[in-house]
mmCIF file of the N, C-alpha and C atoms, coordinates in Angstrom:
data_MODEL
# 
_entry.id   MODEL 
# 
loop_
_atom_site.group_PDB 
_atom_site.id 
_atom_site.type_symbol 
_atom_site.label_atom_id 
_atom_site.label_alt_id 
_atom_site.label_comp_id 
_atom_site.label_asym_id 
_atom_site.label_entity_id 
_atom_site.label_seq_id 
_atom_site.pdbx_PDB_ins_code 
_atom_site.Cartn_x 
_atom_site.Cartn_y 
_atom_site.Cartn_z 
_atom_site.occupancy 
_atom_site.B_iso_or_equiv 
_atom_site.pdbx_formal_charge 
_atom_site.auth_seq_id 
_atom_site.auth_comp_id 
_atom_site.auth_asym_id 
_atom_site.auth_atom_id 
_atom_site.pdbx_PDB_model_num 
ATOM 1   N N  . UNK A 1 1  ? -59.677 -42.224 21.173 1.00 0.00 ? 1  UNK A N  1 
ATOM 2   C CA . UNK A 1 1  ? -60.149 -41.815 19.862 1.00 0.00 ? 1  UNK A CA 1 
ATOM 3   C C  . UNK A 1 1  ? -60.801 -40.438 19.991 1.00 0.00 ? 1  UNK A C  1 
ATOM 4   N N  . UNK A 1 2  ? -60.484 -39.508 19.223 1.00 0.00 ? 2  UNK A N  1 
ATOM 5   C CA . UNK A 1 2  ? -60.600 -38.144 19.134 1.00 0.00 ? 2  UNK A CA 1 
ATOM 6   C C  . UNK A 1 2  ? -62.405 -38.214 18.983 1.00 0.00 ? 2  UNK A C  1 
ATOM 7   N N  . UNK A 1 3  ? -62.981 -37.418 19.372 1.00 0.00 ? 3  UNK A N  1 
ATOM 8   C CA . UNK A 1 3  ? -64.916 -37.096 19.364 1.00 0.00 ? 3  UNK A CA 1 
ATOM 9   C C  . UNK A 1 3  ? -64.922 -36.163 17.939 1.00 0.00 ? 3  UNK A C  1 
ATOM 10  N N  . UNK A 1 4  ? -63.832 -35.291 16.944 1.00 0.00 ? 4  UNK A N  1 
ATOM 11  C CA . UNK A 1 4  ? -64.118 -35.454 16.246 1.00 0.00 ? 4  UNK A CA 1 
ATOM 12  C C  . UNK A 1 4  ? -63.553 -36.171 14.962 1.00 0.00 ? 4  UNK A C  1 
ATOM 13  N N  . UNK A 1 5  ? -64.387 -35.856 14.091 1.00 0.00 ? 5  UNK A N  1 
ATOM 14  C CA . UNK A 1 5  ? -63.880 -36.668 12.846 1.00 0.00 ? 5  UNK A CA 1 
ATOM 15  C C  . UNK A 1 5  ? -62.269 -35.587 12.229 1.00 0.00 ? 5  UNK A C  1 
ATOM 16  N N  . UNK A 1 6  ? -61.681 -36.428 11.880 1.00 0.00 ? 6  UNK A N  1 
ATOM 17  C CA . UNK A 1 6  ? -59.941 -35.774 11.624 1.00 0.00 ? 6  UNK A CA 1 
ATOM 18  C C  . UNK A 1 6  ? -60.256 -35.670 10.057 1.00 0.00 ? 6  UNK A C  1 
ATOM 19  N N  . UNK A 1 7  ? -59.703 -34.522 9.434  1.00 0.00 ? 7  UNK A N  1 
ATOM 20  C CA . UNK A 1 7  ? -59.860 -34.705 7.710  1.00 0.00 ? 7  UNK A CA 1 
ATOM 21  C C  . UNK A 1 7  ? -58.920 -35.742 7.120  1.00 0.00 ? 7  UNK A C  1 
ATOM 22  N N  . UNK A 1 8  ? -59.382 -35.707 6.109  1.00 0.00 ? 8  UNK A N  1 
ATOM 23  C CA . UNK A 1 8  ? -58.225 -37.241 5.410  1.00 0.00 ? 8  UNK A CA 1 
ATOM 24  C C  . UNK A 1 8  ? -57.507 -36.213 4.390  1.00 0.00 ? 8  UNK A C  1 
ATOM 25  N N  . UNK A 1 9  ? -55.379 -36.444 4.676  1.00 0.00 ? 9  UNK A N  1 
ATOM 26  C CA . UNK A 1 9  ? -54.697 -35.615 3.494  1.00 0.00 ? 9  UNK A CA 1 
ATOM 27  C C  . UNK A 1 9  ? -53.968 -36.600 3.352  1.00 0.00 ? 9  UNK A C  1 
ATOM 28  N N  . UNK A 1 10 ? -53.476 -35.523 1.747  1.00 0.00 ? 10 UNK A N  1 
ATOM 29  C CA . UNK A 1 10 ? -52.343 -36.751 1.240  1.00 0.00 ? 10 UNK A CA 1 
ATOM 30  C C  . UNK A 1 10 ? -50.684 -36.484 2.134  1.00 0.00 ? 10 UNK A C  1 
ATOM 31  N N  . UNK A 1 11 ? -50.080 -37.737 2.084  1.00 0.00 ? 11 UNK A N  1 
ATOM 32  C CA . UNK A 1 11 ? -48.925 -37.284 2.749  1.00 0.00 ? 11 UNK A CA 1 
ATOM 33  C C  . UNK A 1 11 ? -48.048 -38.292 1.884  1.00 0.00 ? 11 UNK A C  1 
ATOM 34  N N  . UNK A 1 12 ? -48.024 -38.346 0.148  1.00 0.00 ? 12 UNK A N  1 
ATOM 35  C CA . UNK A 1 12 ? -47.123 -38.878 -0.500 1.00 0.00 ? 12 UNK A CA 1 
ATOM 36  C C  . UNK A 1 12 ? -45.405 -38.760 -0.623 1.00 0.00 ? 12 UNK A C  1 
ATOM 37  N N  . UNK A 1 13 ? -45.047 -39.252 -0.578 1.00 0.00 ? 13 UNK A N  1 
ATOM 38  C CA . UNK A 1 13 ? -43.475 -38.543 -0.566 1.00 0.00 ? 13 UNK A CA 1 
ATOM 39  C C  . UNK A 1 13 ? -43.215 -37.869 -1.107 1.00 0.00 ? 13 UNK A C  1 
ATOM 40  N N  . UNK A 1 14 ? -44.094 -37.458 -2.472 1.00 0.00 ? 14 UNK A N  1 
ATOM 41  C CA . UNK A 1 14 ? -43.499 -36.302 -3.086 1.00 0.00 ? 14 UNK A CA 1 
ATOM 42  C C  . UNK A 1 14 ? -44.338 -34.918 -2.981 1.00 0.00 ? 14 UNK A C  1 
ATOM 43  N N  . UNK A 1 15 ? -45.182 -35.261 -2.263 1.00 0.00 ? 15 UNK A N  1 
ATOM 44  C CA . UNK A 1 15 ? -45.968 -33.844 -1.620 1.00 0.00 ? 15 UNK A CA 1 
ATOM 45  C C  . UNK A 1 15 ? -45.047 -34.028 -0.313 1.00 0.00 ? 15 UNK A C  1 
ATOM 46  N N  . UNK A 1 16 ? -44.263 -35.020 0.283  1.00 0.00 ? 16 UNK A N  1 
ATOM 47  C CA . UNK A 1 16 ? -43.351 -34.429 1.256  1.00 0.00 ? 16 UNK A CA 1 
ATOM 48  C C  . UNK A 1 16 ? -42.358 -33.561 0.724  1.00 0.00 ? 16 UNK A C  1 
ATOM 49  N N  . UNK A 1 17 ? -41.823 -34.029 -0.408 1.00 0.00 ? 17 UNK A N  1 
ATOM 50  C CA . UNK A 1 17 ? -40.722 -33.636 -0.650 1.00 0.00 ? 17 UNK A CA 1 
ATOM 51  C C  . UNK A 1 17 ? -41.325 -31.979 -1.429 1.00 0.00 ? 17 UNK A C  1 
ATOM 52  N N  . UNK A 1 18 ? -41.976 -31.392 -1.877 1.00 0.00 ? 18 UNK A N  1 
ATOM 53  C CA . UNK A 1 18 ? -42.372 -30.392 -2.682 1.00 0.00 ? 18 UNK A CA 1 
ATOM 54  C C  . UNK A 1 18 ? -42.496 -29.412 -1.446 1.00 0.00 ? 18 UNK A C  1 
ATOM 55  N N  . UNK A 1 19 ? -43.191 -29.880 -0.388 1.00 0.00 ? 19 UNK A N  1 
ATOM 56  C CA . UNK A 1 19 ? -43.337 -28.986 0.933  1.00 0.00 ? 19 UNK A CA 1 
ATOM 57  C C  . UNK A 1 19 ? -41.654 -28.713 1.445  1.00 0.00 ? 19 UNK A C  1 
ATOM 58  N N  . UNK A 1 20 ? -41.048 -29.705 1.563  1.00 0.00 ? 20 UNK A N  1 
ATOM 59  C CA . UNK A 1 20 ? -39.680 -29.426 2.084  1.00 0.00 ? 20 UNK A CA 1 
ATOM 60  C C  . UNK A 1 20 ? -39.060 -28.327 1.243  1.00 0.00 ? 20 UNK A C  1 
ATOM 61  N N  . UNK A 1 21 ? -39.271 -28.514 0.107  1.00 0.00 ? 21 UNK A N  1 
ATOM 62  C CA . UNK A 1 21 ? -38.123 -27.615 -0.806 1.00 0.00 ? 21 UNK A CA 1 
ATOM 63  C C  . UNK A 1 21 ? -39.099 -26.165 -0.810 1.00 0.00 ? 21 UNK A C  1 
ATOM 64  N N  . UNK A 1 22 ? -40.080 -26.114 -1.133 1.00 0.00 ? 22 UNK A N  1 
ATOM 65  C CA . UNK A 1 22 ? -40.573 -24.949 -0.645 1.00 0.00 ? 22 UNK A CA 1 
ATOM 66  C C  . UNK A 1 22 ? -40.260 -24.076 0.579  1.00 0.00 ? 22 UNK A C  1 
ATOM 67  N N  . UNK A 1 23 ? -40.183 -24.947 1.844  1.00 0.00 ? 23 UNK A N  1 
ATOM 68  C CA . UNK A 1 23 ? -39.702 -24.492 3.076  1.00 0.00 ? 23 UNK A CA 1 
ATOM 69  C C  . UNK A 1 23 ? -38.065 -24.470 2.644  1.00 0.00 ? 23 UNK A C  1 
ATOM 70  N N  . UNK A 1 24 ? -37.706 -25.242 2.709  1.00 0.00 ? 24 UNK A N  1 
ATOM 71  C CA . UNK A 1 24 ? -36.156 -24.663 1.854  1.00 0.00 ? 24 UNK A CA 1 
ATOM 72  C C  . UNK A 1 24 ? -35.535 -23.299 1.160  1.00 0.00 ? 24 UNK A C  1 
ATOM 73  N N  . UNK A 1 25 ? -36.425 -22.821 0.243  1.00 0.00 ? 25 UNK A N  1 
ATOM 74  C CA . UNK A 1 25 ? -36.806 -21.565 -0.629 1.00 0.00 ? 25 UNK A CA 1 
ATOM 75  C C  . UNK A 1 25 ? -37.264 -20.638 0.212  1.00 0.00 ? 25 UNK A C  1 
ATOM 76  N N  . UNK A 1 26 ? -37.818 -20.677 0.577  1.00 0.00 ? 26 UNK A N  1 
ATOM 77  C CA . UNK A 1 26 ? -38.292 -19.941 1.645  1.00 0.00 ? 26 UNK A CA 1 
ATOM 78  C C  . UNK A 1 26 ? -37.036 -19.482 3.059  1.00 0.00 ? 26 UNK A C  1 
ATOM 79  N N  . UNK A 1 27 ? -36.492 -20.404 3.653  1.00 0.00 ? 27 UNK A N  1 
ATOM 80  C CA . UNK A 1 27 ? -35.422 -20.502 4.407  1.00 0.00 ? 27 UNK A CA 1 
ATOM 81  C C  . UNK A 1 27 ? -34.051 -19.406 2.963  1.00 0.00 ? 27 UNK A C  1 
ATOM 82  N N  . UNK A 1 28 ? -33.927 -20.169 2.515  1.00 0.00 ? 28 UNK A N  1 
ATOM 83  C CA . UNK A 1 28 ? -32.927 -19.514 1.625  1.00 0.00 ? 28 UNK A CA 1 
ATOM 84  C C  . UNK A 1 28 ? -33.165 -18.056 0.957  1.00 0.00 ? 28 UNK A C  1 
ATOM 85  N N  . UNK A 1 29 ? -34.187 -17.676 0.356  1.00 0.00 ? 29 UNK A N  1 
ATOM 86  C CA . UNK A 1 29 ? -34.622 -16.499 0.165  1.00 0.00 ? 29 UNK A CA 1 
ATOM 87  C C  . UNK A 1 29 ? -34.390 -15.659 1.390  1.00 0.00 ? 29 UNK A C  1 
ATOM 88  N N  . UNK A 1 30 ? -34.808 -16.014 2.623  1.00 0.00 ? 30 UNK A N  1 
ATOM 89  C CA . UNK A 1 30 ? -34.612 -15.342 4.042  1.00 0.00 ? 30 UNK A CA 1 
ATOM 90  C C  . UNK A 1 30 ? -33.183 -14.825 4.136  1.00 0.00 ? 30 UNK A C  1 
ATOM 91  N N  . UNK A 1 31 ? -32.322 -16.121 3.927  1.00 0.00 ? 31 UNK A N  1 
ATOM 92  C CA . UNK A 1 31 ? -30.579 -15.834 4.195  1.00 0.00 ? 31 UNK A CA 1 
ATOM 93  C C  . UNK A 1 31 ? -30.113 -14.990 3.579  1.00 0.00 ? 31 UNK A C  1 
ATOM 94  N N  . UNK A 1 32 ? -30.709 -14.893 2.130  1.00 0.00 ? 32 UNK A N  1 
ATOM 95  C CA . UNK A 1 32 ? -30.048 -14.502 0.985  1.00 0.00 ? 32 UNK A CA 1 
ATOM 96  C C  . UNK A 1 32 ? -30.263 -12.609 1.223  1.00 0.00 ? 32 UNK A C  1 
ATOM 97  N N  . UNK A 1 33 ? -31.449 -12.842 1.458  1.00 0.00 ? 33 UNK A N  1 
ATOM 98  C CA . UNK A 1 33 ? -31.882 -10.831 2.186  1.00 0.00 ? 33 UNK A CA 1 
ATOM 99  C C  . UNK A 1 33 ? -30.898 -10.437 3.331  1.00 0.00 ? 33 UNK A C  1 
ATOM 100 N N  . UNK A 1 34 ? -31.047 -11.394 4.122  1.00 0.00 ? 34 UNK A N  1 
ATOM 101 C CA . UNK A 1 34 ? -30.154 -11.217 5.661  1.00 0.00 ? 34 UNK A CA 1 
ATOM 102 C C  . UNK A 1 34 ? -28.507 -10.625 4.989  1.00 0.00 ? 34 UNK A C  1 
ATOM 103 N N  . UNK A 1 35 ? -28.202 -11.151 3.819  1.00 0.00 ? 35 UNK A N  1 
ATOM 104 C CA . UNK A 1 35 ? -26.680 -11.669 3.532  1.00 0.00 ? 35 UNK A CA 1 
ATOM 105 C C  . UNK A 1 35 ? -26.518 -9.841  2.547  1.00 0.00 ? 35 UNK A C  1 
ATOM 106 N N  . UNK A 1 36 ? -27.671 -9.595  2.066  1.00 0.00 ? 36 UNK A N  1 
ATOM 107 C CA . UNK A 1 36 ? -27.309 -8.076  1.416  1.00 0.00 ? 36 UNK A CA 1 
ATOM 108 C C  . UNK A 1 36 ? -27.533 -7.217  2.430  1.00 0.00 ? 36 UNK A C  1 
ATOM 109 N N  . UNK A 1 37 ? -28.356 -7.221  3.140  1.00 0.00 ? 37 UNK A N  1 
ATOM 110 C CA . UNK A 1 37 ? -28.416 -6.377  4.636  1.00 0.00 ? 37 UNK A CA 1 
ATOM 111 C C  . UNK A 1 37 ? -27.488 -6.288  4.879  1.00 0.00 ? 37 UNK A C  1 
ATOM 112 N N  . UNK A 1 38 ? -26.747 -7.528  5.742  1.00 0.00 ? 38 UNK A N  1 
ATOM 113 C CA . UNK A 1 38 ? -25.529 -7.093  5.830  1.00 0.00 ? 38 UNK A CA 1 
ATOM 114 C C  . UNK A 1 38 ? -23.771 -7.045  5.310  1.00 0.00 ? 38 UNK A C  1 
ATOM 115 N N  . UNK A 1 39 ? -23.937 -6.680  3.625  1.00 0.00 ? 39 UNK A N  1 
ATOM 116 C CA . UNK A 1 39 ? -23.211 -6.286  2.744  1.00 0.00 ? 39 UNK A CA 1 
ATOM 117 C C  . UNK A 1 39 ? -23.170 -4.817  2.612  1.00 0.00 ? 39 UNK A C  1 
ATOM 118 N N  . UNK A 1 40 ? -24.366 -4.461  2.734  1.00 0.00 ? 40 UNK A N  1 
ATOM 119 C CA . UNK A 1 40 ? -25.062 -2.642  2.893  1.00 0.00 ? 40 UNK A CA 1 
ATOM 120 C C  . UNK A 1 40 ? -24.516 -2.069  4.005  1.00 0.00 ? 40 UNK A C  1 
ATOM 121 N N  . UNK A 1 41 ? -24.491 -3.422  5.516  1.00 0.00 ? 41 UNK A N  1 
ATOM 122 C CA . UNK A 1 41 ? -24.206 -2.292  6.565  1.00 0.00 ? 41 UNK A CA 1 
ATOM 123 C C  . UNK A 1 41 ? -22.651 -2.393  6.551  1.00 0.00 ? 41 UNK A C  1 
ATOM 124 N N  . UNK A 1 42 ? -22.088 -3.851  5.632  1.00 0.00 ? 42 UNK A N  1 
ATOM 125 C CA . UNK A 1 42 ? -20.642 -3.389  5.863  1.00 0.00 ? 42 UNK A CA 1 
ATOM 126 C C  . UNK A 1 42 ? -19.641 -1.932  4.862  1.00 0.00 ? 42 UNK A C  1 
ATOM 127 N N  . UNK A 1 43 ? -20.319 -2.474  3.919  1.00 0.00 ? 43 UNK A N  1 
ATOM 128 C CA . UNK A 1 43 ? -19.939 -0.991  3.108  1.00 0.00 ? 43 UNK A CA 1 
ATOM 129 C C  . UNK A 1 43 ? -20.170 0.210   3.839  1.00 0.00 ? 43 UNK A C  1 
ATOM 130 N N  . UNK A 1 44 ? -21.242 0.729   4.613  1.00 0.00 ? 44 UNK A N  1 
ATOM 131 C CA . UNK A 1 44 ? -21.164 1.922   5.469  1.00 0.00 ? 44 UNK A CA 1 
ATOM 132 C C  . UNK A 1 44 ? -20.514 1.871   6.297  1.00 0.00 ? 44 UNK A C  1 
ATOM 133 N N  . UNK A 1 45 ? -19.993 0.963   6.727  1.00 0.00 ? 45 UNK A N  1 
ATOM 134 C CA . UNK A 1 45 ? -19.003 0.604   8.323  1.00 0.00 ? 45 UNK A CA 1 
ATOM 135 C C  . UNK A 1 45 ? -17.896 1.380   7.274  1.00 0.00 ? 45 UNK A C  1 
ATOM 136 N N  . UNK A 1 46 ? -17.451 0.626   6.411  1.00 0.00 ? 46 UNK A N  1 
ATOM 137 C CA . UNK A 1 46 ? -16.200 0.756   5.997  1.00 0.00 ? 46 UNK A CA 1 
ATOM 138 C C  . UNK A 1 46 ? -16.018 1.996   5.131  1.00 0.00 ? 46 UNK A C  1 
ATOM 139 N N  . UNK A 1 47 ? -16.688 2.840   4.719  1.00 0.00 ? 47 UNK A N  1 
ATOM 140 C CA . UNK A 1 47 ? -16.903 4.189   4.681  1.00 0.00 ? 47 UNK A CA 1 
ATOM 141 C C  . UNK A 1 47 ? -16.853 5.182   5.508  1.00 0.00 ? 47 UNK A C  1 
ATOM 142 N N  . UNK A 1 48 ? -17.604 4.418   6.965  1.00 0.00 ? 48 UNK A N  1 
ATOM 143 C CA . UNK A 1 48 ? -17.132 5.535   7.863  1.00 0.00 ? 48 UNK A CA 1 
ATOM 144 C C  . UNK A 1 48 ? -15.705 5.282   8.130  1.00 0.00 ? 48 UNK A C  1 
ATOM 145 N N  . UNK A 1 49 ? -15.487 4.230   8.581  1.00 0.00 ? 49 UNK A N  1 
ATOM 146 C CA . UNK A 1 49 ? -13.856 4.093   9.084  1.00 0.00 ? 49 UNK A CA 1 
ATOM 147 C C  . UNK A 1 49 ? -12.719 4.787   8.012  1.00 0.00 ? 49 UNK A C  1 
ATOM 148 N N  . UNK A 1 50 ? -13.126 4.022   6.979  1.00 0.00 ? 50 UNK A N  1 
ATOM 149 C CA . UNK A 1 50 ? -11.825 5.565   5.858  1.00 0.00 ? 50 UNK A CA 1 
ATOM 150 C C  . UNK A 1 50 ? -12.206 7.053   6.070  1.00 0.00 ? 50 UNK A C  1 
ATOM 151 N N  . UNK A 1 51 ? -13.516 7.480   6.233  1.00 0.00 ? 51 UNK A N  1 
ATOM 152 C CA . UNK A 1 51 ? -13.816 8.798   6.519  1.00 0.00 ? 51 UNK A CA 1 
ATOM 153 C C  . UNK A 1 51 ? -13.016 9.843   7.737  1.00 0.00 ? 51 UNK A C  1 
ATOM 154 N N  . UNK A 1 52 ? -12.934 8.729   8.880  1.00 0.00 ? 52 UNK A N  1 
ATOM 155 C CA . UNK A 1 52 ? -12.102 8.308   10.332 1.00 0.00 ? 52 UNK A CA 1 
ATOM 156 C C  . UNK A 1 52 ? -10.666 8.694   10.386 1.00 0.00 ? 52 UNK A C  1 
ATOM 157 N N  . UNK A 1 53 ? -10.023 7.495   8.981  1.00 0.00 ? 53 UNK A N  1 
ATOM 158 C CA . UNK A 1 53 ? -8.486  7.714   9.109  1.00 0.00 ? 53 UNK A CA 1 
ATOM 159 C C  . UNK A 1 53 ? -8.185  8.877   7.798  1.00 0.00 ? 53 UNK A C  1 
ATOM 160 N N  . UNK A 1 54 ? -9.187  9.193   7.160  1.00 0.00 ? 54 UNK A N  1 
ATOM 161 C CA . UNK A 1 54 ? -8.742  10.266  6.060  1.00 0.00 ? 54 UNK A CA 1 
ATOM 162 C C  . UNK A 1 54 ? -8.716  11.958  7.187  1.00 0.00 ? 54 UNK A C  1 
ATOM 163 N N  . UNK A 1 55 ? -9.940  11.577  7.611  1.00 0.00 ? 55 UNK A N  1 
ATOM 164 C CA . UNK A 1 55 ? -10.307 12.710  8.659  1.00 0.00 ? 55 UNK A CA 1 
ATOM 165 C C  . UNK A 1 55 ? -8.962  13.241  9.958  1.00 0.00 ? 55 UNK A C  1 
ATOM 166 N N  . UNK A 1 56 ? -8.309  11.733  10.744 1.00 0.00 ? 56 UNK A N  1 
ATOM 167 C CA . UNK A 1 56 ? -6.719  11.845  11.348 1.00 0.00 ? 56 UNK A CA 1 
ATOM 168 C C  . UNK A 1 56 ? -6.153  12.210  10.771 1.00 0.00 ? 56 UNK A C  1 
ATOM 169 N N  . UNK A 1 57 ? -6.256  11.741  9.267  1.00 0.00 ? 57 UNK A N  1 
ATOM 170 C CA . UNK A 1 57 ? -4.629  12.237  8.782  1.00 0.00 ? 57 UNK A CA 1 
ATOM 171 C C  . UNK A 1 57 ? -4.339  13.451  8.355  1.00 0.00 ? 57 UNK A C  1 
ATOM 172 N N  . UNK A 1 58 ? -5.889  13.598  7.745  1.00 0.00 ? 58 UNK A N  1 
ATOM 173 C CA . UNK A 1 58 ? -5.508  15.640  7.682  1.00 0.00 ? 58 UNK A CA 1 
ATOM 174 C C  . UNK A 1 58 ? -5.218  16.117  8.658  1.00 0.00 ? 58 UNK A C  1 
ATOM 175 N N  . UNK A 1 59 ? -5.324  16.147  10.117 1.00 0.00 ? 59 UNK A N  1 
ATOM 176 C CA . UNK A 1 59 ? -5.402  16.879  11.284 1.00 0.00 ? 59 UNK A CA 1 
ATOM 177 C C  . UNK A 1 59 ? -4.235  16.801  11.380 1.00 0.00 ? 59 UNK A C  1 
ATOM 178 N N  . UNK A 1 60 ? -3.438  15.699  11.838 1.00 0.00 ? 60 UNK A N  1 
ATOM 179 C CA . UNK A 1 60 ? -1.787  15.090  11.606 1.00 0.00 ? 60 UNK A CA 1 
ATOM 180 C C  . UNK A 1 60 ? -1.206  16.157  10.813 1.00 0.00 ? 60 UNK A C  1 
ATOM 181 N N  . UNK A 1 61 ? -1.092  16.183  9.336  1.00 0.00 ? 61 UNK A N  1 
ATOM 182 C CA . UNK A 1 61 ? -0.785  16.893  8.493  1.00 0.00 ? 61 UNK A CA 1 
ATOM 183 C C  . UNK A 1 61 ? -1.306  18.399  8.612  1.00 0.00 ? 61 UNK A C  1 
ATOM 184 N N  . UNK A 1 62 ? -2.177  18.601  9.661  1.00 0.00 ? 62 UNK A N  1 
ATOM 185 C CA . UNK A 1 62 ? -2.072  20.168  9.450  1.00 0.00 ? 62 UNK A CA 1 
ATOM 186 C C  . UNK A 1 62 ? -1.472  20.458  10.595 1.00 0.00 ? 62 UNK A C  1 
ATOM 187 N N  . UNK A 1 63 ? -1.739  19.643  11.524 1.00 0.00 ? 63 UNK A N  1 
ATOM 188 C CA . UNK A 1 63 ? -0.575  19.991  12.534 1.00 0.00 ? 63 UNK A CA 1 
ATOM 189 C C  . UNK A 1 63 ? 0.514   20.260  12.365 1.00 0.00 ? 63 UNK A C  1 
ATOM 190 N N  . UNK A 1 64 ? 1.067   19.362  11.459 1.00 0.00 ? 64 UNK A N  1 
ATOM 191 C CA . UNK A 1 64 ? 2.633   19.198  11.343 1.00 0.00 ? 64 UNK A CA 1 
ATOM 192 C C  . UNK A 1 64 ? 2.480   20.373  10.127 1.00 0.00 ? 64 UNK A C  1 
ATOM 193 N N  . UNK A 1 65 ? 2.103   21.097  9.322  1.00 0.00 ? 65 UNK A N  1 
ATOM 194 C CA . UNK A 1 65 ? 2.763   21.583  8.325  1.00 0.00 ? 65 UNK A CA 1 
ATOM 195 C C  . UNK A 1 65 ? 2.313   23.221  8.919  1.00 0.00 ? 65 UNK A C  1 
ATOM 196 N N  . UNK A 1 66 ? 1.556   23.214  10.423 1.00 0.00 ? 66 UNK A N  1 
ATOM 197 C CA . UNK A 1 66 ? 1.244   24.604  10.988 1.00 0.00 ? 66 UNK A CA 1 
ATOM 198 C C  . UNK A 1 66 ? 2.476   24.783  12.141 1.00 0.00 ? 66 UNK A C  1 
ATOM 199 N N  . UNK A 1 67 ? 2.913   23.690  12.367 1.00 0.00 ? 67 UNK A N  1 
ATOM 200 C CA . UNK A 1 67 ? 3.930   23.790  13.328 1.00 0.00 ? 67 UNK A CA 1 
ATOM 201 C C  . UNK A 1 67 ? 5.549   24.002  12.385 1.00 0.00 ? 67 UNK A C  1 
ATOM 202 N N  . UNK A 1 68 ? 5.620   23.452  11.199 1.00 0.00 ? 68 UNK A N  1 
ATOM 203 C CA . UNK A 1 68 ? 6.595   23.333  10.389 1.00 0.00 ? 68 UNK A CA 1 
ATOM 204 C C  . UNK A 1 68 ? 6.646   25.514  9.923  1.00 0.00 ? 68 UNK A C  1 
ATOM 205 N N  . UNK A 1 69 ? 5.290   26.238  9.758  1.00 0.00 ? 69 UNK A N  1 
ATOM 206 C CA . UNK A 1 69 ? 5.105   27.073  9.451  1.00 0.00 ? 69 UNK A CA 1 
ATOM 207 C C  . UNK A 1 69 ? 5.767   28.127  10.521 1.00 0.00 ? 69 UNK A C  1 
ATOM 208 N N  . UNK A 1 70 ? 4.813   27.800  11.431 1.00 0.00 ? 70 UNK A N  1 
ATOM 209 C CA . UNK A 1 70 ? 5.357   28.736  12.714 1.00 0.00 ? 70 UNK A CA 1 
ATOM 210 C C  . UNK A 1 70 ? 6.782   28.922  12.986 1.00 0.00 ? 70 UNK A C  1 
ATOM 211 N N  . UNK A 1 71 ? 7.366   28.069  12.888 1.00 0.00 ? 71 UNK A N  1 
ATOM 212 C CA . UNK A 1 71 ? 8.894   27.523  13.376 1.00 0.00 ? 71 UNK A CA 1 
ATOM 213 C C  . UNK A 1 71 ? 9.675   28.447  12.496 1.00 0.00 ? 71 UNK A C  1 
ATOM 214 N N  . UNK A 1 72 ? 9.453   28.980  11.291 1.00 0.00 ? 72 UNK A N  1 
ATOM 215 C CA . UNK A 1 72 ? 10.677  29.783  10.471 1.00 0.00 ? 72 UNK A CA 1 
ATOM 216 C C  . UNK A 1 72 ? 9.814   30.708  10.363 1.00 0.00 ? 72 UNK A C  1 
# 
């Protein structure tokens, strides 16, 4: 037996259940941030990467239309 005195709480099922869903809300609010974070970093991914193949293909194309030049 503990030396001191323990406080007395309620632990009704529905103060269980009000704590759970709170922690729930809480858990879910968390995901829900995590889930636009990374919506934000995929849109910049995928901005750079078209930036990437827009950026090849001009080079491609100036190659070919400086070599097409030279040639006649």
């Amino acid at each position: 037996m503990p030396d001191f005195p323990m406080p007395p709480f309620d632990c009704a099922p529905g103060l269980r259940l009000s704590a759970h869903e709170k922690v729930i809300q809480i858990q879910l609010d968390a995901l829900t941030r995590r889930h636009d974070q990374l919506e934000q970093l995929l849109e910049r991914l995928e901005r750079r990467v078209w930036l990437t193949v827009y950026g090849v293909a001009a080079v491609i194309l100036a190659q070919a239309s400086q070599s097409l030049l030279s040639t006649h």
